[in-house]
N, CA, C, O and CB atoms as a CASP TS submission, in Angstrom:
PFRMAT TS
TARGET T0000
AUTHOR 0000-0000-0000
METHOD Language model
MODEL 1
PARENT N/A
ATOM      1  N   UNK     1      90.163 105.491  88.261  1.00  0.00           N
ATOM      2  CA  UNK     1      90.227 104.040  88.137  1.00  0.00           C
ATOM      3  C   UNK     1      91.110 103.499  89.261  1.00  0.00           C
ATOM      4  O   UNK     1      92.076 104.185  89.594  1.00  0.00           O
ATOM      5  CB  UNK     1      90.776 103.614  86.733  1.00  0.00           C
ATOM      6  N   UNK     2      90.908 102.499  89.795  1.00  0.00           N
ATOM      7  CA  UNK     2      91.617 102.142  90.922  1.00  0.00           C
ATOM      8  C   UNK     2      92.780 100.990  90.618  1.00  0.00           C
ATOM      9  O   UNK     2      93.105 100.651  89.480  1.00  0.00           O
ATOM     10  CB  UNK     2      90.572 101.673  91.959  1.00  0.00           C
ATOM     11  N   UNK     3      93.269 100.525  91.673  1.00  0.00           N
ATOM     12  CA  UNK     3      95.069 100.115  90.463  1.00  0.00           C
ATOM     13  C   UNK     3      94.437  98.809  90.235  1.00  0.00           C
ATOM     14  O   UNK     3      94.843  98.302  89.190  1.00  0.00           O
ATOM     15  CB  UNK     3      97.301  99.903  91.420  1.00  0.00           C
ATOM     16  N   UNK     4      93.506  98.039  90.920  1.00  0.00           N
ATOM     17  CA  UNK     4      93.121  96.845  90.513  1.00  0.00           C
ATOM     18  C   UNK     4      92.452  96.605  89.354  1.00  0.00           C
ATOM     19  O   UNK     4      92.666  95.567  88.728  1.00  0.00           O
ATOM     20  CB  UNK     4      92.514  96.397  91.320  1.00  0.00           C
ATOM     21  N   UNK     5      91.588  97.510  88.941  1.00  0.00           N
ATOM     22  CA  UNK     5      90.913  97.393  87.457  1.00  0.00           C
ATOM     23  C   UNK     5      92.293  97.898  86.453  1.00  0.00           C
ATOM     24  O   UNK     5      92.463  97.178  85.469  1.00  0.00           O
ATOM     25  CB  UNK     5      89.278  98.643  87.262  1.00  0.00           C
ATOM     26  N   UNK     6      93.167  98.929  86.599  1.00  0.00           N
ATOM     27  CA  UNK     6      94.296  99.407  86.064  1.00  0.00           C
ATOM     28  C   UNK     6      95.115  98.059  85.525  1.00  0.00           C
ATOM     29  O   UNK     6      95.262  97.887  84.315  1.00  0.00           O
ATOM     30  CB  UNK     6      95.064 100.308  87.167  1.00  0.00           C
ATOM     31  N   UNK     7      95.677  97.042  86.578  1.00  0.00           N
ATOM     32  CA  UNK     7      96.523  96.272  86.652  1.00  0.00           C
ATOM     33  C   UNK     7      96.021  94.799  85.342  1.00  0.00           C
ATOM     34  O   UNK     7      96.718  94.013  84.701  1.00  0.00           O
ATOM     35  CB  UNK     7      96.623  96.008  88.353  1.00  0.00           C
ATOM     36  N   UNK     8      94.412  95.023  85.440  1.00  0.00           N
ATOM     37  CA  UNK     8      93.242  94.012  84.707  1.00  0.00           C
ATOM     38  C   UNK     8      93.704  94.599  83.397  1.00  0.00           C
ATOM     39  O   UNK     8      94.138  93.813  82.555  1.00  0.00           O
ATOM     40  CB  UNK     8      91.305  94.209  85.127  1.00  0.00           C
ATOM     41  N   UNK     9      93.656  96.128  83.075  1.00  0.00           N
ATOM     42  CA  UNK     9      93.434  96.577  81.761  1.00  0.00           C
ATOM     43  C   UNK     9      94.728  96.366  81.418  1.00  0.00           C
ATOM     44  O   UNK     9      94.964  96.148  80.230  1.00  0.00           O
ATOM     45  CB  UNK     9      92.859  97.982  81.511  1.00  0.00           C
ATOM     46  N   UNK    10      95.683  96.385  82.256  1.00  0.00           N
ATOM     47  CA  UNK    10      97.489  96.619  81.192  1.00  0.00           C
ATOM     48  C   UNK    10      98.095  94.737  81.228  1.00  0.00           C
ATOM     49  O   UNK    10      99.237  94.509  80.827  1.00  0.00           O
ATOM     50  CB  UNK    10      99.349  98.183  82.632  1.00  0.00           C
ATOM     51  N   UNK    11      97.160  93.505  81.755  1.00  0.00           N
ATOM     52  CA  UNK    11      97.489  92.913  81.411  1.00  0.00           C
ATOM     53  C   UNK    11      98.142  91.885  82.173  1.00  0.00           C
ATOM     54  O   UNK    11      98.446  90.723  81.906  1.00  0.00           O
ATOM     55  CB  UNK    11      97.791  93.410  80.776  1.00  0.00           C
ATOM     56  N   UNK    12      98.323  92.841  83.519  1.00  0.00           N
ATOM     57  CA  UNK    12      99.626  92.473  85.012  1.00  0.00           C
ATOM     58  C   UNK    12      98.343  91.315  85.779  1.00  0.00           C
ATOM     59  O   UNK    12      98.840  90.558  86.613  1.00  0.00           O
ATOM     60  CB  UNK    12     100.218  94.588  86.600  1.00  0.00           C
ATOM     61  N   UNK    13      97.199  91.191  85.611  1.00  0.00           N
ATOM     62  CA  UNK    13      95.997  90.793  86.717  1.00  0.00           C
ATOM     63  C   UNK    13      95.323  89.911  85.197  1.00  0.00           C
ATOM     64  O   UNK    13      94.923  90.499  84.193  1.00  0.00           O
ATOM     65  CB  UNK    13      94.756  92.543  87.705  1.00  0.00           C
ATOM     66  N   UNK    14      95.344  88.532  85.372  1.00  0.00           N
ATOM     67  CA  UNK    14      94.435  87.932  84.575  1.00  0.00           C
ATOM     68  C   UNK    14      93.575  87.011  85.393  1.00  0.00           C
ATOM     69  O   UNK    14      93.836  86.688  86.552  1.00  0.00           O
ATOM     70  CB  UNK    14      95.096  87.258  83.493  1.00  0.00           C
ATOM     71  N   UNK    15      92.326  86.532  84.573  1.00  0.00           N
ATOM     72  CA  UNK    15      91.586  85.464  85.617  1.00  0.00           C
ATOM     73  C   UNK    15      91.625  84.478  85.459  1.00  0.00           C
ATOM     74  O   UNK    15      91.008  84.068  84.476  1.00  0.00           O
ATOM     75  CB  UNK    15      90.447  85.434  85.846  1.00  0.00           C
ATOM     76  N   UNK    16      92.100  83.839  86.008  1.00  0.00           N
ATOM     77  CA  UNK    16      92.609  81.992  85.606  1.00  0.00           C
ATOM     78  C   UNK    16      92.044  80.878  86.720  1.00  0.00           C
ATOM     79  O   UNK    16      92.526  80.640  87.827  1.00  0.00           O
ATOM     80  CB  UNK    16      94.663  81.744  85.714  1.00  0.00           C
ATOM     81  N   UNK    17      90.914  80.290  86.108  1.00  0.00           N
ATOM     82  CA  UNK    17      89.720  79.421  87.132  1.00  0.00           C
ATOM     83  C   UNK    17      89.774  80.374  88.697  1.00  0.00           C
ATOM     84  O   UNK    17      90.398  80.180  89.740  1.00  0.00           O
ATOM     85  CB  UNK    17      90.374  77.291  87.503  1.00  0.00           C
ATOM     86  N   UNK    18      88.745  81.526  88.238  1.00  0.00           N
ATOM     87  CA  UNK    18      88.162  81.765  88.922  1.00  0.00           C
ATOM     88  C   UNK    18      89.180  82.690  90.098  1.00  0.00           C
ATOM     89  O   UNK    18      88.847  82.966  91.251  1.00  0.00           O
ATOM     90  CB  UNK    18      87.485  80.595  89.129  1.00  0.00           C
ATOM     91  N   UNK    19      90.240  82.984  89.545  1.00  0.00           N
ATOM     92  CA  UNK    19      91.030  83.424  90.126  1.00  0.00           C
ATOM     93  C   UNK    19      91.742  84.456  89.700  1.00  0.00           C
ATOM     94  O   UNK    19      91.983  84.433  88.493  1.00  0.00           O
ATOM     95  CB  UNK    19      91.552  82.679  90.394  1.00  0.00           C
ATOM     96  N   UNK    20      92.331  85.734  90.557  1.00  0.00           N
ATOM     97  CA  UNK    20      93.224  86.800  89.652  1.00  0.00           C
ATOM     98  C   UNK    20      94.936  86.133  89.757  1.00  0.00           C
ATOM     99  O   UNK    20      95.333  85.751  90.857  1.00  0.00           O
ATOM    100  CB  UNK    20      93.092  88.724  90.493  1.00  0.00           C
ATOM    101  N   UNK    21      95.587  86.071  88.888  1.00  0.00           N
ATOM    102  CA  UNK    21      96.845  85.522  88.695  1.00  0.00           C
ATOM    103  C   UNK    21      97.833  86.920  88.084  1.00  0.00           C
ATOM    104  O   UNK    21      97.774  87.528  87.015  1.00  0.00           O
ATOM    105  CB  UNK    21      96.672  84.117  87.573  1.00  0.00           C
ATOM    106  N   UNK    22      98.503  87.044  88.985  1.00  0.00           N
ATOM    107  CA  UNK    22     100.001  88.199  88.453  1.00  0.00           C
ATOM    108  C   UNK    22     100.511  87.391  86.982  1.00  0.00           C
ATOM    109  O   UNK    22     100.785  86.191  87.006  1.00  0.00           O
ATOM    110  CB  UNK    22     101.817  88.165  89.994  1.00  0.00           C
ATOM    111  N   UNK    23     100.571  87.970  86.090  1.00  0.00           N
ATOM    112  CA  UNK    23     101.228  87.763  84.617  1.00  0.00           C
ATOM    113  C   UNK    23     103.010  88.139  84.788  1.00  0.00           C
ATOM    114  O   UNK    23     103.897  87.421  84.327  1.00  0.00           O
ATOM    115  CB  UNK    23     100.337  89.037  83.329  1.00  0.00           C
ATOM    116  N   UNK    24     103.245  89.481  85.590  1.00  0.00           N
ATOM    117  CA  UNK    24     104.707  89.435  86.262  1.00  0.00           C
ATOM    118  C   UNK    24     104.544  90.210  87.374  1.00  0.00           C
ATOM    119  O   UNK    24     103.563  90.631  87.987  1.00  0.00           O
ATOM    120  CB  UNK    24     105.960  90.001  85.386  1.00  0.00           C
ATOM    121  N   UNK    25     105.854  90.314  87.508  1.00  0.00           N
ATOM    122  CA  UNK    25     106.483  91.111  89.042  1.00  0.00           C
ATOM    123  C   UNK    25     105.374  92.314  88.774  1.00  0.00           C
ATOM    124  O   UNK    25     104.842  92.619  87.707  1.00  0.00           O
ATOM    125  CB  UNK    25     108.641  91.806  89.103  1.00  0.00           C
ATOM    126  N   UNK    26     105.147  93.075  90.484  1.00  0.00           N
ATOM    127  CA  UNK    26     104.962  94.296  90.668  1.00  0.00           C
ATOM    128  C   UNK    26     105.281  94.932  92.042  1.00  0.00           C
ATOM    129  O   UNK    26     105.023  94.315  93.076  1.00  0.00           O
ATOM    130  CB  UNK    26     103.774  94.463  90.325  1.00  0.00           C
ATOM    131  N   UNK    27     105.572  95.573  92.050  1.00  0.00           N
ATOM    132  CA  UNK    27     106.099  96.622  93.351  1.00  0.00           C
ATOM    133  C   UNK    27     105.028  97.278  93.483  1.00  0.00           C
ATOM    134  O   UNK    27     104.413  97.811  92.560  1.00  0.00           O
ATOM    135  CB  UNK    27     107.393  97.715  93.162  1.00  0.00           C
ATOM    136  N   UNK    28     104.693  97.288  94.784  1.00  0.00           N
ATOM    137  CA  UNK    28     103.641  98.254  95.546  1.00  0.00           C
ATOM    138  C   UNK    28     104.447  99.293  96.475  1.00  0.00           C
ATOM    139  O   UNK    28     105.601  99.144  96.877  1.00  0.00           O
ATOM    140  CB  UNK    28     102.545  97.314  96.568  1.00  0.00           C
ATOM    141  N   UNK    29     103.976  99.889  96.613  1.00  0.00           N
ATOM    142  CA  UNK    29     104.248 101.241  97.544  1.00  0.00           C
ATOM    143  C   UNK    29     104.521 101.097  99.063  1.00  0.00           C
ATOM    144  O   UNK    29     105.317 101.673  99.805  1.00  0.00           O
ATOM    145  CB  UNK    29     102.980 102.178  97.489  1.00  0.00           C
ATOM    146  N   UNK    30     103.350  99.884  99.330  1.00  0.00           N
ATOM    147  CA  UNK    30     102.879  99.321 100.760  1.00  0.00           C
ATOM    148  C   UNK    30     102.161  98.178 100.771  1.00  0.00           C
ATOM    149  O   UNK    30     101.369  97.949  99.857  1.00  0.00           O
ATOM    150  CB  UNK    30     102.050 100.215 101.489  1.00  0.00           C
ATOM    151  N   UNK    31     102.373  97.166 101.978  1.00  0.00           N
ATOM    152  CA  UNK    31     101.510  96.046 102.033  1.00  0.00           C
ATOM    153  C   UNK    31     100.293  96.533 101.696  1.00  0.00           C
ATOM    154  O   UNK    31      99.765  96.027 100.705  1.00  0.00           O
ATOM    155  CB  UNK    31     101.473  95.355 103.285  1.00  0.00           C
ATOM    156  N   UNK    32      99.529  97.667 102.463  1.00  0.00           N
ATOM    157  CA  UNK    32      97.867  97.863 102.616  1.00  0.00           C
ATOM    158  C   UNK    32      97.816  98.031 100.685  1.00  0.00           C
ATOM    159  O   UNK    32      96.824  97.528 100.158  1.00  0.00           O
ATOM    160  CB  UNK    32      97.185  99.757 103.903  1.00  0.00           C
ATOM    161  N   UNK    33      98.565  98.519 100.009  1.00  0.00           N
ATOM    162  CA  UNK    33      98.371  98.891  98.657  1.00  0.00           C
ATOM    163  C   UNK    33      98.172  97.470  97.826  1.00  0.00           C
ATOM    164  O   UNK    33      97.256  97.125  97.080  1.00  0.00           O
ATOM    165  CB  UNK    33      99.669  99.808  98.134  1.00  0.00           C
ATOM    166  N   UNK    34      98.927  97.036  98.083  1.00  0.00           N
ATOM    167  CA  UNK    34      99.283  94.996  97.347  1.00  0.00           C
ATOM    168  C   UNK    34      98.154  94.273  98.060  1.00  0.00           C
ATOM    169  O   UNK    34      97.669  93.418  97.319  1.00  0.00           O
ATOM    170  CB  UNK    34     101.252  93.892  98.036  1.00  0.00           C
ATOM    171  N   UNK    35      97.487  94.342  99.435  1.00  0.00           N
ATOM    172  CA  UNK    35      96.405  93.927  99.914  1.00  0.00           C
ATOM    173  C   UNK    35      95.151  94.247  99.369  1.00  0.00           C
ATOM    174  O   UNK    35      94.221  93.469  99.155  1.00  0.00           O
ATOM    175  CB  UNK    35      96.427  94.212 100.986  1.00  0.00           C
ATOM    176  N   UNK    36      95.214  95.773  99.108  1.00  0.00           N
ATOM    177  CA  UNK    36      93.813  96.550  98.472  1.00  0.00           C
ATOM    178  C   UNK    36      93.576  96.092  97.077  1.00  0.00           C
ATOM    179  O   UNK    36      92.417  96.221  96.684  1.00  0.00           O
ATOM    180  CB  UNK    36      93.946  98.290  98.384  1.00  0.00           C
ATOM    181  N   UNK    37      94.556  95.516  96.137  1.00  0.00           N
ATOM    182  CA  UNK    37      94.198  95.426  94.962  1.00  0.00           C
ATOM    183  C   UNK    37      94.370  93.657  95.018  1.00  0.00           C
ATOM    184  O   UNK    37      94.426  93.369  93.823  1.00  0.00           O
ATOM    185  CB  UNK    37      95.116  96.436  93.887  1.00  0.00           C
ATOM    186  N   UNK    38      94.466  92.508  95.716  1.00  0.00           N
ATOM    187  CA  UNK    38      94.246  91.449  96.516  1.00  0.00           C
ATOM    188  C   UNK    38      92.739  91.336  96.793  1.00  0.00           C
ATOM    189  O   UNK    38      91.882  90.830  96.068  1.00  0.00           O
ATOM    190  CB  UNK    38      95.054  91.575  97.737  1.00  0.00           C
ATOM    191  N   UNK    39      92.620  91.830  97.821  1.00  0.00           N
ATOM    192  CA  UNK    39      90.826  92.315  98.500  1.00  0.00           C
ATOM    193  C   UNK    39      90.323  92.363  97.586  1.00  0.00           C
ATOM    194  O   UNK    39      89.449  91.519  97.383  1.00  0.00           O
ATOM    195  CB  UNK    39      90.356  93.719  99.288  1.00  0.00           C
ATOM    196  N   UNK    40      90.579  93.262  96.672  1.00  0.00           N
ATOM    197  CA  UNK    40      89.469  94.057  95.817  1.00  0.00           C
ATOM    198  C   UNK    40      88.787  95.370  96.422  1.00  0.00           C
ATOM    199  O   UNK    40      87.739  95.840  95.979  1.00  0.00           O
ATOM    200  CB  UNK    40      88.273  93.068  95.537  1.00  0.00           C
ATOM    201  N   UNK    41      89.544  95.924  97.534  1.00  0.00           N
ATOM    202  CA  UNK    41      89.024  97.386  98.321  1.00  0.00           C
ATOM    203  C   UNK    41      89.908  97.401  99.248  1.00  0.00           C
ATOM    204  O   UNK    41      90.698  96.459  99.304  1.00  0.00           O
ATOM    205  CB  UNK    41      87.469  97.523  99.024  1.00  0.00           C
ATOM    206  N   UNK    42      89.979  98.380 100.114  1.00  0.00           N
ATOM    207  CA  UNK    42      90.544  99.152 101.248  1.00  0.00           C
ATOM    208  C   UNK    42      91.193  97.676 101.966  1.00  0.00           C
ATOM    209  O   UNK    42      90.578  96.610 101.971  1.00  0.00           O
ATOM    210  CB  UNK    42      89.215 100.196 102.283  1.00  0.00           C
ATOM    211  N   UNK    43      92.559  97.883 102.554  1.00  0.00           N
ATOM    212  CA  UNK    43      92.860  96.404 103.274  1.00  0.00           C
ATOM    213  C   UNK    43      93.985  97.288 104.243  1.00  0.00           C
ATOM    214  O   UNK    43      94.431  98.414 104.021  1.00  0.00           O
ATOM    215  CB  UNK    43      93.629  94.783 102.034  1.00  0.00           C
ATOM    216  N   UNK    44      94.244  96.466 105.269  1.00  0.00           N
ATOM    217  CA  UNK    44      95.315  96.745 106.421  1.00  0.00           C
ATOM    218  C   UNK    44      96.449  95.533 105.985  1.00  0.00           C
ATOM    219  O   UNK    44      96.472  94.308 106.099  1.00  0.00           O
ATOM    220  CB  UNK    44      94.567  96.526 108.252  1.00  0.00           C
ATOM    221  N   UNK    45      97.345  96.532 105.439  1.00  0.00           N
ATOM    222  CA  UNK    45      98.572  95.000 104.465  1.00  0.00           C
ATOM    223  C   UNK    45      99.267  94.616 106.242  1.00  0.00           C
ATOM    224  O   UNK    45      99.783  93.518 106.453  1.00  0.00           O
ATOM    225  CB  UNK    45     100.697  96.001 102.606  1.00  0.00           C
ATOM    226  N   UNK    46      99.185  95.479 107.142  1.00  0.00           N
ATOM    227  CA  UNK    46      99.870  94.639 108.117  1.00  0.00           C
ATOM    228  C   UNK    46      99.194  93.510 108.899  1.00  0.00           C
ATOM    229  O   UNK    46      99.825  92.596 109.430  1.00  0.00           O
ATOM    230  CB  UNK    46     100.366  95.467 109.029  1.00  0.00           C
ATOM    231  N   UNK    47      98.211  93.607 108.921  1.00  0.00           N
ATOM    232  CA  UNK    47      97.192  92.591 109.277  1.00  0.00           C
ATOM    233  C   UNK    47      96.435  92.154 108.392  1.00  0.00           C
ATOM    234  O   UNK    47      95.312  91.990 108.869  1.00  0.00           O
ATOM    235  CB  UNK    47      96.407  92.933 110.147  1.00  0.00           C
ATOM    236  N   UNK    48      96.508  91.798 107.006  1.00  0.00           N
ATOM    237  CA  UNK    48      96.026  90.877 106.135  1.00  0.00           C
ATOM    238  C   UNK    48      97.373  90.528 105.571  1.00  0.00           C
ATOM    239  O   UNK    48      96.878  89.451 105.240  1.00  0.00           O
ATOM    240  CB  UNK    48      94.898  91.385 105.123  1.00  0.00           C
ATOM    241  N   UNK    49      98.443  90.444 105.210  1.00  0.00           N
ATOM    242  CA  UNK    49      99.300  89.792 104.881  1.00  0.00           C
ATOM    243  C   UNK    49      99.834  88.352 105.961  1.00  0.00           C
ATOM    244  O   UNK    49     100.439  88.820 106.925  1.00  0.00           O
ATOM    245  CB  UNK    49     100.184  90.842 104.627  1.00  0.00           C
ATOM    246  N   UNK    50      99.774  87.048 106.022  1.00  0.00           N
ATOM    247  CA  UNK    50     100.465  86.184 106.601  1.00  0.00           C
ATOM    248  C   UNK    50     101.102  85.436 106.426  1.00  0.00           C
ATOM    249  O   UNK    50     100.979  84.965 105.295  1.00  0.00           O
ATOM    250  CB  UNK    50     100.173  85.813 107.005  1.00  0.00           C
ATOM    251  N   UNK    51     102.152  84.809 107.280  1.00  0.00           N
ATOM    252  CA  UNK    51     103.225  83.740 106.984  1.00  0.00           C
ATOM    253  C   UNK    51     102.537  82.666 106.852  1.00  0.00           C
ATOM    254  O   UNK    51     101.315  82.789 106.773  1.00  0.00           O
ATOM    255  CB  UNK    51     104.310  83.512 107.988  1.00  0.00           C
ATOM    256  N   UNK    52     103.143  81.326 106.793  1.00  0.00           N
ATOM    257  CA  UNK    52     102.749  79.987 106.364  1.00  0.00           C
ATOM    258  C   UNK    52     101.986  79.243 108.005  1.00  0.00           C
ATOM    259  O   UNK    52     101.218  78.281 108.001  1.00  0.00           O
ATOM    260  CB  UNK    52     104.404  79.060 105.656  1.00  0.00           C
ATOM    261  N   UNK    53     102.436  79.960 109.222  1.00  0.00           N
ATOM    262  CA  UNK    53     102.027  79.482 110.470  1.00  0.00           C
ATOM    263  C   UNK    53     101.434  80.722 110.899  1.00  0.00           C
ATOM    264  O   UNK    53     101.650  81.013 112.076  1.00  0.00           O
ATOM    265  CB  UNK    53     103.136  78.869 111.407  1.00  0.00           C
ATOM    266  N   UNK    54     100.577  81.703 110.062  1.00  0.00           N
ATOM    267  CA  UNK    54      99.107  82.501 110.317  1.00  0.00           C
ATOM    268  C   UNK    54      99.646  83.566 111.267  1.00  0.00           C
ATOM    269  O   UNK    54      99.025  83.910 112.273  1.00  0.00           O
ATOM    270  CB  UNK    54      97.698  81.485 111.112  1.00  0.00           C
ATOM    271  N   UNK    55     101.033  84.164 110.847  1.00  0.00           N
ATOM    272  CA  UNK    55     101.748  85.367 112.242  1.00  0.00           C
ATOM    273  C   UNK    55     101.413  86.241 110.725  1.00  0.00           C
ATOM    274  O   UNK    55     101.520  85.901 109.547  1.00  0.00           O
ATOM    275  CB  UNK    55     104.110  85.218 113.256  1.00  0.00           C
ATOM    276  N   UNK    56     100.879  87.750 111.515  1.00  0.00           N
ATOM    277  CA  UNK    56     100.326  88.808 110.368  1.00  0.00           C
ATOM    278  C   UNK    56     101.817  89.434 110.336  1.00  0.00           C
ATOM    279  O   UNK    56     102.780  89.116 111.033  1.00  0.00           O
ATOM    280  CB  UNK    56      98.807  90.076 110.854  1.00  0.00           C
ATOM    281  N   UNK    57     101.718  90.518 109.221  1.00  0.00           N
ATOM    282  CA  UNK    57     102.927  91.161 108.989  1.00  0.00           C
ATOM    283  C   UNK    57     103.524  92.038 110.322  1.00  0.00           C
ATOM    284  O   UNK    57     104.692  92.105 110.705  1.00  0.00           O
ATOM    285  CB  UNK    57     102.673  92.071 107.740  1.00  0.00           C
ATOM    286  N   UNK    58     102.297  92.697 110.902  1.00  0.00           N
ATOM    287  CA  UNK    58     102.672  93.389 112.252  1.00  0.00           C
ATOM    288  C   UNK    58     103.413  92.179 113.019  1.00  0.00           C
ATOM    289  O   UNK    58     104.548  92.474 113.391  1.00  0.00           O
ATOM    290  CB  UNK    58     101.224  94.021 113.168  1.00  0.00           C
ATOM    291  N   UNK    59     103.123  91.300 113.224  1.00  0.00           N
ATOM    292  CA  UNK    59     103.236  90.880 114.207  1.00  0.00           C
ATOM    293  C   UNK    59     104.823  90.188 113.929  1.00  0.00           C
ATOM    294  O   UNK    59     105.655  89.995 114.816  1.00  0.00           O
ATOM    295  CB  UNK    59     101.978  90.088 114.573  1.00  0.00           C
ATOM    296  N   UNK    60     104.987  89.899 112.574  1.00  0.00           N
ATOM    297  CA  UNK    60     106.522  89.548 112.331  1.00  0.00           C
ATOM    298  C   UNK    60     107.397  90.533 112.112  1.00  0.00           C
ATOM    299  O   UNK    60     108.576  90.228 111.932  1.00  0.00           O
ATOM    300  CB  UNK    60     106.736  88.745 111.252  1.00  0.00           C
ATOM    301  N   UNK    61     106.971  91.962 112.084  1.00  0.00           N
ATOM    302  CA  UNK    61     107.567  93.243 112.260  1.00  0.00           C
ATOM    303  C   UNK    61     107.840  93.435 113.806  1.00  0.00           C
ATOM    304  O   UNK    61     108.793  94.180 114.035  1.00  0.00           O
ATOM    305  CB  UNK    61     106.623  94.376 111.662  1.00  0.00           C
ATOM    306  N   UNK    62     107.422  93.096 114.525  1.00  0.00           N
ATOM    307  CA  UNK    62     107.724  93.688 115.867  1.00  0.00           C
ATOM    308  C   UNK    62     108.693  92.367 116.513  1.00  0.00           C
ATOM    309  O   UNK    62     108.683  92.158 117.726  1.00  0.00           O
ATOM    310  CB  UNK    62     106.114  94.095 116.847  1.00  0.00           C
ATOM    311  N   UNK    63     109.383  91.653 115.724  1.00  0.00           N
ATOM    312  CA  UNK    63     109.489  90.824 116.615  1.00  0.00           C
ATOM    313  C   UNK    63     111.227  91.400 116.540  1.00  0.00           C
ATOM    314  O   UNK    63     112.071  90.917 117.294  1.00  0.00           O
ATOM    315  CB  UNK    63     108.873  89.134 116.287  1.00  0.00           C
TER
END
């Protein structure tokens, strides 16, 4: 089972208009991990995570 259907069954992932909504906190391992269950599949958390002016996580890591 993958952590996104996991997170659905224990309660942490509900759907609220059409949307998945965190019920509380969770700690991921890694951006790509918190992205993949986001997505809904495989994700690059350093380049799908962004700030409010569209700079990816790499790119506010290297600075």
């Amino acid at each position: 089972m993958n952590m996104r259907q996991r997170l659905k069954d224990e309660g942490v992932l509900e759907v609220k208009d059409d949307a998945l909504v965190f019920t509380r906190d969770v700690e991921f391992t890694s951006p790509s991990s918190a992205a993949a269950v986001i997505h809904g599949g495989h994700a690059n958390g350093l380049t799908a995570w962004k700030d409010k002016k569209g700079k990816t996580l790499k790119e506010i890591e290297s600075l």
